[in-house]
C-alpha positions as CSV (number, residue, x, y, z in Angstrom):
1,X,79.5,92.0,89.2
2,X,77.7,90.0,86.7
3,X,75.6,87.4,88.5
4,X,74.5,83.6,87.3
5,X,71.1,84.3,86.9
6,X,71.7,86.6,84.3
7,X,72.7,84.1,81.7
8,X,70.1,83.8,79.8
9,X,70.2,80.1,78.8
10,X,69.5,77.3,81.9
11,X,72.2,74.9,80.1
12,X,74.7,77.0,79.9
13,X,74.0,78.2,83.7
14,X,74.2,74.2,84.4
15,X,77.3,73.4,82.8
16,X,79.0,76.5,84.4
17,X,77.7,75.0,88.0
18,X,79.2,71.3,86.8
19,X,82.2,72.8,86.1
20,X,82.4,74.8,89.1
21,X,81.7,71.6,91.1
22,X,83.9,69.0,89.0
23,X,86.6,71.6,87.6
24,X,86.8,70.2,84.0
25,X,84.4,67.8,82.1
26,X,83.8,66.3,79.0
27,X,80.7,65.8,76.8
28,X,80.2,62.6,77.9
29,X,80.3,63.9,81.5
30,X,77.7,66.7,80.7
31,X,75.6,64.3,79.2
32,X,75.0,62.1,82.2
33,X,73.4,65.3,84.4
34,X,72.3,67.4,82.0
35,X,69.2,65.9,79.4
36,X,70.6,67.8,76.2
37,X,72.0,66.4,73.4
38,X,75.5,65.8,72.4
39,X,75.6,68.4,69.4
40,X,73.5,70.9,71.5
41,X,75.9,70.6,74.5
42,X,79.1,71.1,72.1
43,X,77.3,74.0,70.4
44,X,76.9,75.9,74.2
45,X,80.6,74.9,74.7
46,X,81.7,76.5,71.4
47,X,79.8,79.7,72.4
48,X,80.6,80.1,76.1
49,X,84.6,79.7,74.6
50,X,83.8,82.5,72.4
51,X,82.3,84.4,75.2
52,X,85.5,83.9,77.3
53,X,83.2,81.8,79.8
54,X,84.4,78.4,78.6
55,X,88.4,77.3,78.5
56,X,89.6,73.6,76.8
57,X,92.2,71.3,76.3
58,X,92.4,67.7,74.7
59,X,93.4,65.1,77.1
60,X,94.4,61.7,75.8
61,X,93.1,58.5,77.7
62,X,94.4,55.1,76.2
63,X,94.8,54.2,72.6
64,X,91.5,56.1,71.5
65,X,90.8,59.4,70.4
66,X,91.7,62.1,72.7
67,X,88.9,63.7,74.9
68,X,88.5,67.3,74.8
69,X,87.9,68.7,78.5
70,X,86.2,72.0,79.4
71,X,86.7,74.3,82.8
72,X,85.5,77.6,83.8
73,X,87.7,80.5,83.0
74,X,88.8,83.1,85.9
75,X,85.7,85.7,84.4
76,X,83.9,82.7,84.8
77,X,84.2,82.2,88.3
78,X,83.3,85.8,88.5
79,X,79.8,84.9,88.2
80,X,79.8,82.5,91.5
81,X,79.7,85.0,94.4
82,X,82.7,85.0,96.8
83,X,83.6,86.8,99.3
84,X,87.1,86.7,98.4
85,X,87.7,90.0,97.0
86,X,86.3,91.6,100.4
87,X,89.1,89.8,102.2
88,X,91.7,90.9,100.1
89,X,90.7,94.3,100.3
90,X,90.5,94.0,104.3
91,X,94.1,92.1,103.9
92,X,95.4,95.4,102.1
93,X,94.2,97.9,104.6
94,X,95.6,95.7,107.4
95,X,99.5,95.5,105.4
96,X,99.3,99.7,105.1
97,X,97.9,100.6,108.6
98,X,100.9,98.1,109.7
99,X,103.1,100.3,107.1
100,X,103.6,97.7,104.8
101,X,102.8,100.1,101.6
102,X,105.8,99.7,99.5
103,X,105.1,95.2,99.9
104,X,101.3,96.0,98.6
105,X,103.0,98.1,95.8
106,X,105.4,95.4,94.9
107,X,102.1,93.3,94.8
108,X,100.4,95.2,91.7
109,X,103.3,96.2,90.0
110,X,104.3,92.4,89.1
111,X,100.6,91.7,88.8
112,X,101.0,93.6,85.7
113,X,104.5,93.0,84.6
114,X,103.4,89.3,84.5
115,X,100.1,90.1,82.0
116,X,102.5,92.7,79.9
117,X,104.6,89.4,79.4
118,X,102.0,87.2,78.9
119,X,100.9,89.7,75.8
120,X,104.8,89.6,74.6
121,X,104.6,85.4,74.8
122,X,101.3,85.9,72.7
123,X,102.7,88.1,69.8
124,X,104.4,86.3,66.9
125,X,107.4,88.9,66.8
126,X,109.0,91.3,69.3
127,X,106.6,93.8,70.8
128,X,109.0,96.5,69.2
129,X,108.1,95.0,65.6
130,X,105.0,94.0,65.8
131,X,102.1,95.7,64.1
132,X,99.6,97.3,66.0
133,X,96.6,95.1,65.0
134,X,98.5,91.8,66.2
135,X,99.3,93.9,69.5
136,X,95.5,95.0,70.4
137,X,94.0,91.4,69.5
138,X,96.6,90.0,72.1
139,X,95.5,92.6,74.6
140,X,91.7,92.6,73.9
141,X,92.2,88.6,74.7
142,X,94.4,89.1,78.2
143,X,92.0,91.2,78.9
144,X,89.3,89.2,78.6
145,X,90.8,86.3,79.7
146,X,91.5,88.2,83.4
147,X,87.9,89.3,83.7
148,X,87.8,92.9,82.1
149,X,85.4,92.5,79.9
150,X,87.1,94.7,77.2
151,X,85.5,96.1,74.1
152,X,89.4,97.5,72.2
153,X,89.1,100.2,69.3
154,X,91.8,100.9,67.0
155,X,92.0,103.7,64.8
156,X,94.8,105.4,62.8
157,X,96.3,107.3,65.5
158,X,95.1,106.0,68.9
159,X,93.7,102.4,70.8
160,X,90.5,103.3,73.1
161,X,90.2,100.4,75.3
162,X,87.7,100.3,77.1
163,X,87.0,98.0,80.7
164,X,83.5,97.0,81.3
165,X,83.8,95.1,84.5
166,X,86.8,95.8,87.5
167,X,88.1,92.9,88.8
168,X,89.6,95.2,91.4
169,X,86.2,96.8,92.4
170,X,86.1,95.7,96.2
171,X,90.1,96.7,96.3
172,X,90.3,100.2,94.9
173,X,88.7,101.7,97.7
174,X,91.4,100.5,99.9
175,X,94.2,101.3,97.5
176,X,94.6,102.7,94.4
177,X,97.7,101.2,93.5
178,X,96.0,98.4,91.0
179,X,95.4,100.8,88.9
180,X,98.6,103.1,89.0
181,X,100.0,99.9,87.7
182,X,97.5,99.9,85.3
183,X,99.0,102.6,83.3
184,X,102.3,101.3,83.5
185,X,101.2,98.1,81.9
186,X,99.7,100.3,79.2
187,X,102.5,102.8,78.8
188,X,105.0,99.9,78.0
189,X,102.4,99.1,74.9
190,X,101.9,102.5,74.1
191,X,103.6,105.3,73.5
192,X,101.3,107.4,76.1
193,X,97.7,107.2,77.5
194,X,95.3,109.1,79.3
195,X,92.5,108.0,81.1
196,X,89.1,109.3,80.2
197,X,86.9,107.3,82.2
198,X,86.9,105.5,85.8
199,X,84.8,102.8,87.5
200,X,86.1,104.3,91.3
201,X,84.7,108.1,90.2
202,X,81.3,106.7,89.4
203,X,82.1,106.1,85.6
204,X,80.1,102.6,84.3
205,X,83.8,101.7,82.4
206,X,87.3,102.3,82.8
207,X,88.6,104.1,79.2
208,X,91.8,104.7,78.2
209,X,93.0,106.3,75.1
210,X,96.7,105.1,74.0
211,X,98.6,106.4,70.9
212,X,100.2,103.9,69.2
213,X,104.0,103.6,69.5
214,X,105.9,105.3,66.4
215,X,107.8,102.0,65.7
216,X,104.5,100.0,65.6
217,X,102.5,101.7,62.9
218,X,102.4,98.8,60.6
């Protein structure tokens, strides 16, 4: 997992930890702990949003301009060790050894129906018309969005997408079921995929290799 310390900038490492302790701020609210100015704080706001770090919204207060309020995304919180996903993964082997498979399978499966929906809200048409382009930025930004860290290649005939970071790690040695459902999610985008690389197997990235769907060559 990607740790704090890595970032290489201290304000950006302090707005993350303001955010992590107040759950969204403003400028105005990083300006009173942190000794940076306001076009300098903006300009780490705009680049931690591009980095899929930052999330925001506008909230409106009164009769004056709105305020625009920033929060940690899920890959942000990535970076603040937990001992969450340890849990879970505990939680998982206690539901099979108690024979409660097919519940844990239920589990993964609408994981991943609800992000293959989330990518259909996203597109501007119907996933059966829309181009393939339209259908890989939507994905590269789910993707990102739920802490993959994806780096998405599209050529004429196939999409190599390929997963940096597992939010799963700690899980997939107690089931492999997140990423059966994995492929699924895939295979409803794609006409068929194969994957070429695996975190669990000792791989450094997850890669998978998906040929476009006939209907979606545009």
């Amino acid at each position: 997992m990607v740790s704090l310390d890595l970032l290489q900038s201290e304000t950006k490492r302090r707005l993350l930890e303001l955010m992590k302790r107040r759950g969204e701020v403003t400028l105005s609210d990083a300006m009173e702990v942190i000794d940076r100015a306001r076009p300098t704080l903006r300009d780490h706001l705009d680049q931690m949003g591009r980095d899929g770090l930052v999330a925001r919204r506008t909230k409106q207060q009164g009769r004056g301009r709105p305020s625009m309020c920033y929060r940690m995304t899920p890959f942000a919180e990535q970076l603040f060790p937990g001992q969450e996903a340890t849990l879970f993964a505990d939680f998982l082997t206690h539901l099979q050894e108690k024979g409660h498979g097919p519940l844990i399978e239920d589990f993964f499966e609408a994981f991943w129906d609800a992000r293959l929906e989330k990518v259909k809200d996203r597109l501007t048409e119907p996933l059966e018309t829309a181009g393939v382009q339209q259908i890989v930025n939507v994905l590269e930004e789910v993707l990102r969005e739920e802490g993959f860290m994806p780096e998405v290649h599209l050529d004429d005939e196939r999409v190599v997408v390929q997963e940096c970071n597992c939010p799963f790690s700690e899980i997939v040695d107690a089931t492999d079921l997140p990423c059966a459902s994995e492929s699924c999610f895939y295979e409803a985008l794609f006409e068929r995929v194969e994957r070429t690389a695996h975190i669990p197997e000792g791989d450094s990235a997850c890669v998978y290799e998906l040929r476009v769907l006939d209907g979606n060559e545009a």
